[in-house]
C-alpha positions in Angstrom: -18.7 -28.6 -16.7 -17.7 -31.0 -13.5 -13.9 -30.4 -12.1 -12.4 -31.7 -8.9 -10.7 -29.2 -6.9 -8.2 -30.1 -4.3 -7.2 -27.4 -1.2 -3.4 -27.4 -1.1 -2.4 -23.9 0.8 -3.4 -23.4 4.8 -6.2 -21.1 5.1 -4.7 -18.7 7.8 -1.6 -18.0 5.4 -2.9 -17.7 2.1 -6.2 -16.3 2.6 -7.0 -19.7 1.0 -6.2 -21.0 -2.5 -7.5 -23.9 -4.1 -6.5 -26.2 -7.2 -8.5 -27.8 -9.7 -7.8 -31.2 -11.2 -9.0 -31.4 -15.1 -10.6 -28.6 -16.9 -9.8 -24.9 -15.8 -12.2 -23.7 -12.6 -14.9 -21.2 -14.3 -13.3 -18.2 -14.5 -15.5 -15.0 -12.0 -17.0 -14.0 -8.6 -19.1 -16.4 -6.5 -21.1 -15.5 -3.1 -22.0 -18.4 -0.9 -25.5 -19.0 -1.5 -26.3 -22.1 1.0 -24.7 -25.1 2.7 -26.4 -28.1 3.2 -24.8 -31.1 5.3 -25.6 -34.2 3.5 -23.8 -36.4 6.4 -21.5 -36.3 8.9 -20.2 -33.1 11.2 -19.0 -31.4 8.2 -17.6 -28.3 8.5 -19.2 -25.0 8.2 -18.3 -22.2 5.6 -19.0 -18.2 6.9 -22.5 -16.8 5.4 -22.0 -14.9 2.3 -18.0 -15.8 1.8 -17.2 -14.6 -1.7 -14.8 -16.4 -3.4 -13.0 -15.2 -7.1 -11.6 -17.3 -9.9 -9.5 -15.9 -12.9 -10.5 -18.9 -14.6 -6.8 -19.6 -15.9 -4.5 -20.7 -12.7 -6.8 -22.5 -10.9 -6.3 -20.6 -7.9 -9.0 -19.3 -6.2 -8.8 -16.3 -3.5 -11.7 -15.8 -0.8 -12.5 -12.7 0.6 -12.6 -14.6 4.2 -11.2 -17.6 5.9 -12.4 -21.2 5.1 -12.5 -24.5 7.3 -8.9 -25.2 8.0 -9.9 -28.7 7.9 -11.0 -28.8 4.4 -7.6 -27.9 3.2 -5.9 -30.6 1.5 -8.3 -32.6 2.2 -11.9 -32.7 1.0 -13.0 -33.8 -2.7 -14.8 -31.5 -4.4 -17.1 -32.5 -7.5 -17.8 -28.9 -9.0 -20.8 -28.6 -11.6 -22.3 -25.0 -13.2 -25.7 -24.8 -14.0 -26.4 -24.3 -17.9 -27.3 -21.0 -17.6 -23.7 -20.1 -15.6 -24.7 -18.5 -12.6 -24.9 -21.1 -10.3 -22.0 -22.7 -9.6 -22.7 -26.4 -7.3 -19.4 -28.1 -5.4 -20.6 -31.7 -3.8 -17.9 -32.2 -1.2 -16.6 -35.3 0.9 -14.3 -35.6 3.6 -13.2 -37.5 6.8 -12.9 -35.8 10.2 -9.4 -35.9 11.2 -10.1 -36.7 14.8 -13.0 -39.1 14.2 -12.3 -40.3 11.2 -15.4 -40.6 10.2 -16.8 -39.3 6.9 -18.8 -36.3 5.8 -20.8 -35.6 2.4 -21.9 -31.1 2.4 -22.9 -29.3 -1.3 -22.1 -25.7 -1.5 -24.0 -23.7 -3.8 -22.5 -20.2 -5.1 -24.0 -17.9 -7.2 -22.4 -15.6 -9.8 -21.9 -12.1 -9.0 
C-alpha cells in the first residue's frame, strides 16, 4: 500500500498531526524503529517516538514532538511490508534556510 502523507498542523500545538493524500494511512500503533539520512542535513526524529493511526481520518497523533521543519513540508512516500508490521516512509525535503534538498526513510514497526 504506498500513500503520500503531507504535515499540515505545527508540531508544538497539535502534538503533531499529519494528512494522507490517496488511500486511508494504515490504521494502528508504530514505534520508530530507525532513521537513516539518505542525503542532505535532514532532520532528526526522537529514538523510539510512537506514533498512532485510526486508520479512517488520516490524522495521525505522536506521543512526542516531531521536526518542526517537516511540517508542511516534506513528501512522504509510505509503503507496509506484506506481512503488516513494518511500516517504511521515504521522505524528501528542502532546508528552509539552505535550500538545499534532503532524502531520510523512517522505518516503524507495528506495536
Amino acid at each position: 500500500m504506498r500513500l503520500l502523507l503531507r504535515f499540515v498542523f505545527p508540531a508544538a500545538l497539535w502534538g503533531v498531526s499529519l494528512i494522507a493524500v490517496g488511500a486511508p494511512p494504515p490504521a494502528g500503533t508504530w514505534k520508530l524503529s530507525s532513521e537513516r539520512v539518505i542525503e542532505g542535513n535532514a532532520p532528526s526524529f526522537p529514538e523510539g517516538l510512537v506514533m498512532r493511526l485510526d486508520g479512517s481520518s488520516r490524522l495521525a497523533e505522536f506521543d512526542g514532538l516531531v521536526p518542526s521543519s517537516v511540517i508542511g513540508h516534506d513528501r512522504m512516500r509510505s509503503v507496509v511490508s506484506p506481512d503488516g508490521r513494518t511500516l517504511t516512509q521515504d521522505t524528501t525535503g528542502v532546508e528552509a534556510e539552505s535550500g538545499k534538498p534532503y532524502h531520510y526513510v523512517l522505518v516503524w514497526k507495528k506495536q
